[in-house]
C-alpha positions as a printed NumPy array, in Angstrom:
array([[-13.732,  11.227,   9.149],
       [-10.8  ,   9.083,   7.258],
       [ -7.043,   9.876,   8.783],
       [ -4.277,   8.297,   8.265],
       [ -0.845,   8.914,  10.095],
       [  2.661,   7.443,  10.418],
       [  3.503,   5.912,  13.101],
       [  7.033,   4.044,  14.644],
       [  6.191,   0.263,  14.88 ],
       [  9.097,  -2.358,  15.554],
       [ 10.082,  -4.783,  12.056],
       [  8.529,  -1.587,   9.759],
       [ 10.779,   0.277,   7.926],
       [  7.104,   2.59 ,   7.72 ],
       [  4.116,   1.959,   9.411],
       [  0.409,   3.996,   8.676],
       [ -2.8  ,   3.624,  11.139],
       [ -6.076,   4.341,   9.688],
       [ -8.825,   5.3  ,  11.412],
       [-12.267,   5.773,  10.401],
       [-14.074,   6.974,  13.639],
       [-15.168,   3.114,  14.167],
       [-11.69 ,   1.482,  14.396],
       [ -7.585,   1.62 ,  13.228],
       [ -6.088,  -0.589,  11.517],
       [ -2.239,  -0.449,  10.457],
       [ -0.278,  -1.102,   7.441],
       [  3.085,  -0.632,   5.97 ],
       [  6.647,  -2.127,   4.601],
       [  7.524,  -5.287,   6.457],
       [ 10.474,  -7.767,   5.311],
       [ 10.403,  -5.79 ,   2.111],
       [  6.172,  -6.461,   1.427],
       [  3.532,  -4.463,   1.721],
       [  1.405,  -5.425,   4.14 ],
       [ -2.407,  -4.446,   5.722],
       [ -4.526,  -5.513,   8.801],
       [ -7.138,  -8.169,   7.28 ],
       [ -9.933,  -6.129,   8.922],
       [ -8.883,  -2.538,   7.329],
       [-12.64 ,  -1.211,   5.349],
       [-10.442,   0.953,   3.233],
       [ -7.299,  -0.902,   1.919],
       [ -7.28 ,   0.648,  -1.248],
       [ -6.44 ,   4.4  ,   0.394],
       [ -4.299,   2.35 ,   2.789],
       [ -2.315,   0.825,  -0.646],
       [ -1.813,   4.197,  -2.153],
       [ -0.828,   5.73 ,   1.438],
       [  1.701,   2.916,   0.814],
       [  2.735,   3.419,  -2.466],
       [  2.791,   6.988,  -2.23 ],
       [  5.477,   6.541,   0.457],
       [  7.49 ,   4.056,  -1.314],
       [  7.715,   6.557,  -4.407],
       [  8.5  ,  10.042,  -2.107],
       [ 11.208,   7.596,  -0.627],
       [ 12.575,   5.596,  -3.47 ],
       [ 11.648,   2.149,  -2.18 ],
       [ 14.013,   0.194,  -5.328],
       [ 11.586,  -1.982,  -5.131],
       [  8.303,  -3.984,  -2.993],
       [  5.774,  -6.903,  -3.009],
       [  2.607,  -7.779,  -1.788],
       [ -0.243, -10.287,  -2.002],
       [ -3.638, -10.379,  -3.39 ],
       [ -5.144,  -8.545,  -0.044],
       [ -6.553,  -5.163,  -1.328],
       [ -9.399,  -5.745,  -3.174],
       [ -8.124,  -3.854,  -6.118],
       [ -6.697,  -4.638,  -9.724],
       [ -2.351,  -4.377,  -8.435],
       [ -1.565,  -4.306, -12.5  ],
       [ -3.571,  -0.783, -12.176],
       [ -0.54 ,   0.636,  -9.63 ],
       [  2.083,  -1.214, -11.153],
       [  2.736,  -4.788,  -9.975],
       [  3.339,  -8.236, -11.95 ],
       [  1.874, -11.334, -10.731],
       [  4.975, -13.363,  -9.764],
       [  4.072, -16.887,  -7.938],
       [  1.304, -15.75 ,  -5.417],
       [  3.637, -12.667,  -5.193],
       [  3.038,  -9.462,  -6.626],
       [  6.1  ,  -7.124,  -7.267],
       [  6.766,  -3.867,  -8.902],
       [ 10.391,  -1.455,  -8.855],
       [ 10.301,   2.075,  -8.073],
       [ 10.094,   2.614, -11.897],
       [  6.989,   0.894, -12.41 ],
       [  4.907,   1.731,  -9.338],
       [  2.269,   4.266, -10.175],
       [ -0.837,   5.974,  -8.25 ],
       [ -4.019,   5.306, -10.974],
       [ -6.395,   7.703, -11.152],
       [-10.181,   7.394, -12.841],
       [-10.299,  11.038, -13.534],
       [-11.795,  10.47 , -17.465],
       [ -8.325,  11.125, -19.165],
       [ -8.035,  10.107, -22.704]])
């Protein structure tokens, strides 16, 4: 079973563990970037976990790198120098649900 819970951790402003029933792994806002353990088996629920949270508390705006495995255009970012940013008006949660 997937869980995923915030947690206090020191240089977060918000910090999430995951746990699958194998292992947790963290993630969360450091320094203004988004940020995952390397190891995490589900980064992309850990990214919208992330997003999600930076939308409910109007984060102005984020980055993050290339670490998730997953198209960042799709939830809102621009490519910017090996960085990848996007404002609270551009940051979305896809979904694949067949909508025309």
């Amino acid at each position: 079973m997937l869980s995923v819970l915030c947690r206090k951790k020191e240089g977060f402003a918000f910090y999430y563990e995951l746990s699958d029933g194998q292992g947790v792994y963290g993630g969360g806002l450091k320094d203004g970037e988004l940020v995952c353990d390397a190891a995490c088996p589900q980064k992309e629920l850990m990214l919208r976990t992330l997003v999600n949270k930076c939308r409910n508390d109007f984060v102005k705006s984020v980055a993050t790198r290339d670490i998730w495995g997953v198209d960042l255009t799709r939830f809102g970012f621009v490519g910017q120098g090996g960085l990848y940013t996007a404002g609270y008006e551009t940051m979305r949660l896809p979904h694949d649900c067949g909508e025309k």
